[in-house]
DOBA-325309 format. One line per 4 residues: their letters; for each residue x, y, z of N, C-alpha, C. Coordinates in pm, 1 decimal, decimal comma. Example, Ala and Ser with C-alpha at 12.3 -4.5 7.8 and 13.67 -1.06 7.14 Angstrom:
BEGIN
as	1319,0:-569,0:780,0:1230,0:-450,0:780,0:1320,0:-330,0:780,0 ~ 1285,0:-225,0:708,0:1367,0:-106,0:714,0:1290,0:3,0:787,0
% end
This chain:
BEGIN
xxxx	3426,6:-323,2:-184,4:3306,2:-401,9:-195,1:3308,4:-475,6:-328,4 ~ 3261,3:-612,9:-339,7:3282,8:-687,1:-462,6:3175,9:-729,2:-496,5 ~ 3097,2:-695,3:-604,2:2999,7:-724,8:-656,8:2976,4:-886,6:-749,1 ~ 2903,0:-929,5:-694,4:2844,2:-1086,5:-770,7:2791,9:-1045,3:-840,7
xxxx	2821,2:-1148,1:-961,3:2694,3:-1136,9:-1128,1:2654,6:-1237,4:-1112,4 ~ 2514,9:-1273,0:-1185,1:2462,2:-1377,1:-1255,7:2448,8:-1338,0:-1436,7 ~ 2489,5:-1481,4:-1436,0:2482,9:-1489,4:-1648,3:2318,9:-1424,5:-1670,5 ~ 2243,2:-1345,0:-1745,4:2123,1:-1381,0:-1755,6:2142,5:-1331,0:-1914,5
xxxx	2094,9:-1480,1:-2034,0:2133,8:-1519,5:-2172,1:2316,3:-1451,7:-2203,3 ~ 2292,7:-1358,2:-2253,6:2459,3:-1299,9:-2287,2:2536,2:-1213,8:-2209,1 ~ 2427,6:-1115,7:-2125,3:2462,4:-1095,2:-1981,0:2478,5:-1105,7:-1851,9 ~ 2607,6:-1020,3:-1835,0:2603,9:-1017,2:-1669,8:2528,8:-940,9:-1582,2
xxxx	2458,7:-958,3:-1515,1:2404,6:-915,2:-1441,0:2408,9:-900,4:-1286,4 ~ 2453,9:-743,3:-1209,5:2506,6:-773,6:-1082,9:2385,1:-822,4:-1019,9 ~ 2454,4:-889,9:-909,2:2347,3:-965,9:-825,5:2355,7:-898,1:-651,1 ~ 2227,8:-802,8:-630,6:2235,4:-732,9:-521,0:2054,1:-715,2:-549,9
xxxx	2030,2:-679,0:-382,8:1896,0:-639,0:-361,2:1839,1:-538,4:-364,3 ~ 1754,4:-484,2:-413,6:1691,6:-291,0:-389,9:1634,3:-289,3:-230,2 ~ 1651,0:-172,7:-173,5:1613,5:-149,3:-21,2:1480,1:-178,5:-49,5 ~ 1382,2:-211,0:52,4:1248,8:-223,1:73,2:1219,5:-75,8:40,1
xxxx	1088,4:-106,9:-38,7:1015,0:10,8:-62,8:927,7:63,6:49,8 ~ 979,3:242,9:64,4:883,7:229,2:185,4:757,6:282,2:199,3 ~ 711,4:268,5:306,0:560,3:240,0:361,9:477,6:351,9:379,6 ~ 488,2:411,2:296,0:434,5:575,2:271,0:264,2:584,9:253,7
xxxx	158,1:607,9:337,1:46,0:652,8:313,2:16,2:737,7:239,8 ~ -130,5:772,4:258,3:-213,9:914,1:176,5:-97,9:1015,7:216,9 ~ -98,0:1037,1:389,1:-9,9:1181,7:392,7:83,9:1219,9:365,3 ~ 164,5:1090,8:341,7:338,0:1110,1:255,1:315,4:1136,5:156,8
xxxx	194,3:1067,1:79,1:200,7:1081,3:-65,9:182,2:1264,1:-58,3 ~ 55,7:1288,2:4,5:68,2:1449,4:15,2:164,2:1523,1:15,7 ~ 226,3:1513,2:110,8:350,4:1583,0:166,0:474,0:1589,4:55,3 ~ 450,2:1458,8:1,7:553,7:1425,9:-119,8:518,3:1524,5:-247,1
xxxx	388,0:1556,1:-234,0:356,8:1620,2:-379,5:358,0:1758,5:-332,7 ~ 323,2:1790,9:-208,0:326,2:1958,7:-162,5:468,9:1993,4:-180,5 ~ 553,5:1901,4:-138,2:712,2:1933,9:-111,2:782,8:1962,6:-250,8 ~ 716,7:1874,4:-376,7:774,3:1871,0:-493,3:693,9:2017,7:-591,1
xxxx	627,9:2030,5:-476,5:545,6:2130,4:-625,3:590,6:2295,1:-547,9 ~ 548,3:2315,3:-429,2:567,0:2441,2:-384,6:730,2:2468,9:-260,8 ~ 796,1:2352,1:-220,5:920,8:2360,3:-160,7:1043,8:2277,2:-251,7 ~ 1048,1:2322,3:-368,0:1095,8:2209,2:-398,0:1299,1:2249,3:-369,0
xxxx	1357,3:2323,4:-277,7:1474,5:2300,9:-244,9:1468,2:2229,6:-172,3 ~ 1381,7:2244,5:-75,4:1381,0:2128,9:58,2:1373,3:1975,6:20,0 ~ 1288,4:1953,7:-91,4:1257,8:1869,9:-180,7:1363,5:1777,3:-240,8 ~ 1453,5:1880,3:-262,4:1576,1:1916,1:-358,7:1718,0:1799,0:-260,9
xxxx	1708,4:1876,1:-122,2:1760,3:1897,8:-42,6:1780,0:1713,1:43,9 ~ 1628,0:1692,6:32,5:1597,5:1556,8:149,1:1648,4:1430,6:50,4 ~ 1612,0:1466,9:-101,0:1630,3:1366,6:-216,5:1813,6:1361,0:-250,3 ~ 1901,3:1461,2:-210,4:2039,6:1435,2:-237,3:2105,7:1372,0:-104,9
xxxx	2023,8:1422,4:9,7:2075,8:1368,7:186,0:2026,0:1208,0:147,0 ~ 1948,4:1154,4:80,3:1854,4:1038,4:111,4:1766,7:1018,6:248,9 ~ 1745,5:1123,2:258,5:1640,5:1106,4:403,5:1486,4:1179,1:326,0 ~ 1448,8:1166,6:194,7:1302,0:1214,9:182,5:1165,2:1073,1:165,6
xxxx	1304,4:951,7:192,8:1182,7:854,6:224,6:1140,0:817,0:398,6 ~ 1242,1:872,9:477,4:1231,5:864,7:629,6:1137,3:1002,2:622,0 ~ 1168,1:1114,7:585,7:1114,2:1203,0:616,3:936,5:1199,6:593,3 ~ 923,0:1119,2:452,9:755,8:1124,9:401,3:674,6:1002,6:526,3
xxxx	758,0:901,1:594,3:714,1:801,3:616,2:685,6:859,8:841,1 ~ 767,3:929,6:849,1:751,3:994,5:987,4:641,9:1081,3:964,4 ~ 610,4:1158,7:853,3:521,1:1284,2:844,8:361,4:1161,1:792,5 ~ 376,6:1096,5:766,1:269,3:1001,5:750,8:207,8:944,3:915,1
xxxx	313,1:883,6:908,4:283,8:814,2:1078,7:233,5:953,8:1155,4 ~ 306,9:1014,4:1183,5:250,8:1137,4:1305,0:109,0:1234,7:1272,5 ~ 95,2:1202,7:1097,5:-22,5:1263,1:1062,2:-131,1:1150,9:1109,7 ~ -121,5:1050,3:1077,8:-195,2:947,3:1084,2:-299,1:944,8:1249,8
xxxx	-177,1:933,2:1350,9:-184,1:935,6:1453,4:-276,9:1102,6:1556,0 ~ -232,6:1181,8:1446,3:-273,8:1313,9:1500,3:-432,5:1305,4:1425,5 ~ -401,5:1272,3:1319,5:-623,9:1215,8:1311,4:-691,3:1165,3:1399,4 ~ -614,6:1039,5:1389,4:-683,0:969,6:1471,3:-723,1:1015,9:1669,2
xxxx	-635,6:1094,0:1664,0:-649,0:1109,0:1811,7:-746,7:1270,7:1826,5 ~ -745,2:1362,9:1688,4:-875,5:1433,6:1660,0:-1009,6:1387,3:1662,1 ~ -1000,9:1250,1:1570,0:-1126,6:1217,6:1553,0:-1222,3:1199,2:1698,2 ~ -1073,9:1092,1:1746,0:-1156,8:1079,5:1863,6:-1192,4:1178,7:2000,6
xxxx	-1117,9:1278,4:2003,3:-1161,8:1348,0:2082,0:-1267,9:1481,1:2064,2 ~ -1274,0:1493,8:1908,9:-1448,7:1549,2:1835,4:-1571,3:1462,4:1881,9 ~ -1526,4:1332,9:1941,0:-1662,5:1249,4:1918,6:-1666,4:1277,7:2052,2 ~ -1595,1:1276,0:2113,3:-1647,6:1297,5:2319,1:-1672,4:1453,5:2292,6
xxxx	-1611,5:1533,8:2250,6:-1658,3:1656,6:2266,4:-1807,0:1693,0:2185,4 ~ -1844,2:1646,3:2134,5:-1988,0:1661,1:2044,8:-2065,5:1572,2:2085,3 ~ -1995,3:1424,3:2158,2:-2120,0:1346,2:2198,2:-2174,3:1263,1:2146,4 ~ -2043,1:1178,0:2031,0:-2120,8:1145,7:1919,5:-2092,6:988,1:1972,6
xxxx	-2218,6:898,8:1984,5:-2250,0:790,8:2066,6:-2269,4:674,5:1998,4 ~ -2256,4:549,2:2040,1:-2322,9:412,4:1933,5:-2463,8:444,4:1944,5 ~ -2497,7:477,5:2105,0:-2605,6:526,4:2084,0:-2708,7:588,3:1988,0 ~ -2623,6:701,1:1992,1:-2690,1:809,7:1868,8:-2683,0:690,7:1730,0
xxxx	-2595,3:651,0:1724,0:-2563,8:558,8:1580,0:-2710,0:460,6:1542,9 ~ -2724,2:412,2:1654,0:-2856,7:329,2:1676,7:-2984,3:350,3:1623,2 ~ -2986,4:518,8:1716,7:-3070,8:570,9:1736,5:-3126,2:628,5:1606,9 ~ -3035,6:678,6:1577,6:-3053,9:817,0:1428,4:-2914,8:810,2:1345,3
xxxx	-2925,9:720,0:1233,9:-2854,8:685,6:1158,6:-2748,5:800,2:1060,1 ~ -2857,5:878,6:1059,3:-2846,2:1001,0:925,4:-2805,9:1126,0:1008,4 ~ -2816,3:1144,0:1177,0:-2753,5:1262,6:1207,7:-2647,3:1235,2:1265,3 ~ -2581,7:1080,3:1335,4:-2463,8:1024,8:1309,2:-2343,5:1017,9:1225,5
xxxx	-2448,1:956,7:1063,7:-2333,5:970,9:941,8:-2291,1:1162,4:946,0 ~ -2404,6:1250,6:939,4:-2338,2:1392,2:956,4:-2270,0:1451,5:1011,9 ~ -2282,1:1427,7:1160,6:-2162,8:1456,8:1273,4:-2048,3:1386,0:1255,3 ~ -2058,1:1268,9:1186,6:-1882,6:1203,7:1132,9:-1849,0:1312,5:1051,1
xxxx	-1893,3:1262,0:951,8:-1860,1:1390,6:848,6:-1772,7:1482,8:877,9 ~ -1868,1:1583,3:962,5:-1818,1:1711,5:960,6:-1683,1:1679,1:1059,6 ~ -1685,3:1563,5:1149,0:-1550,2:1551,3:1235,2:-1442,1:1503,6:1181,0 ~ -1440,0:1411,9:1066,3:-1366,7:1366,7:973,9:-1283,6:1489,7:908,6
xxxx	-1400,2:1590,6:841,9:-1324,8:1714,8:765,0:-1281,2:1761,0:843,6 ~ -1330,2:1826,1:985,0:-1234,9:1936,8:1031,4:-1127,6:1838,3:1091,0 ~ -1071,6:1746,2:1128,3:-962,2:1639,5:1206,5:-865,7:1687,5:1047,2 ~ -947,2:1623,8:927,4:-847,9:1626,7:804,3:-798,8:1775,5:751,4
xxxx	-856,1:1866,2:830,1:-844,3:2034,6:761,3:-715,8:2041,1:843,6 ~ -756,0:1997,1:980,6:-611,3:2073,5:1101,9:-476,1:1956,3:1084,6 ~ -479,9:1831,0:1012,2:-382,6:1763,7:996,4:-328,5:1786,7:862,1 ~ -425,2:1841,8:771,1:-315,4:1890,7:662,6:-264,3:2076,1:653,8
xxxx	-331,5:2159,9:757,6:-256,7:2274,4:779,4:-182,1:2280,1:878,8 ~ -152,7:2192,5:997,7:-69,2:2167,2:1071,2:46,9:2042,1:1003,9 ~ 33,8:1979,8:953,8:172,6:1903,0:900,8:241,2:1869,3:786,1 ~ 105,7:1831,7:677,8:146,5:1807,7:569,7:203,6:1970,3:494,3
xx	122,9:2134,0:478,3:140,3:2212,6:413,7:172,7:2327,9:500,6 ~ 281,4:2276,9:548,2:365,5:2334,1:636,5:487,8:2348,9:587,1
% end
């Protein structure tokens, strides 16, 4: 492989691109800091393979997706309506709430701190 320079003032400088940075959410970032603080061979492990930016960016997506598909099935199971939204503003915002935390309790003890 033959590397191109550009002059830049008295140096050479090779001329090549850095990979795209990747597209890591809240839960990678999580996962990234659980992995570095309490697993850190695995840690150790994904960072010498180069697979701990595929790895944070799949555990993002599938977390992402596993919310979202909590959230919504807390709201048919509780009933929680535009209706109700309409209706009663303040026992709406509460029933999010509490569906928001428990969706975010079972997606970070099921994936991220695992």
């Amino acid at each position: 492989m033959k590397l191109e320079y550009r002059k830049c003032g008295d140096y050479l400088i090779p001329d090549f691109e850095l990979p795209p940075k990747p597209a890591i959410g809240k839960y990678g970032k999580m996962r990234h800091s659980y992995l570095r603080k309490h697993k850190e061979p695995l840690f150790t492990a994904l960072m010498m393979q180069d697979k701990l930016n595929s790895h944070l960016e799949e555990i993002d997506k599938s977390a992402q997706e596993m919310y979202d598909c909590l959230v919504n099935r807390l709201k048919e199971q509780y009933g929680i309506t535009e209706k109700l939204k309409a209706e009663n503003q303040l026992v709406w915002v509460h029933m999010m709430n509490e569906i928001h935390q428990i969706a975010e309790d079972i997606v970070l003890t099921g994936l991220i701190y695992k």
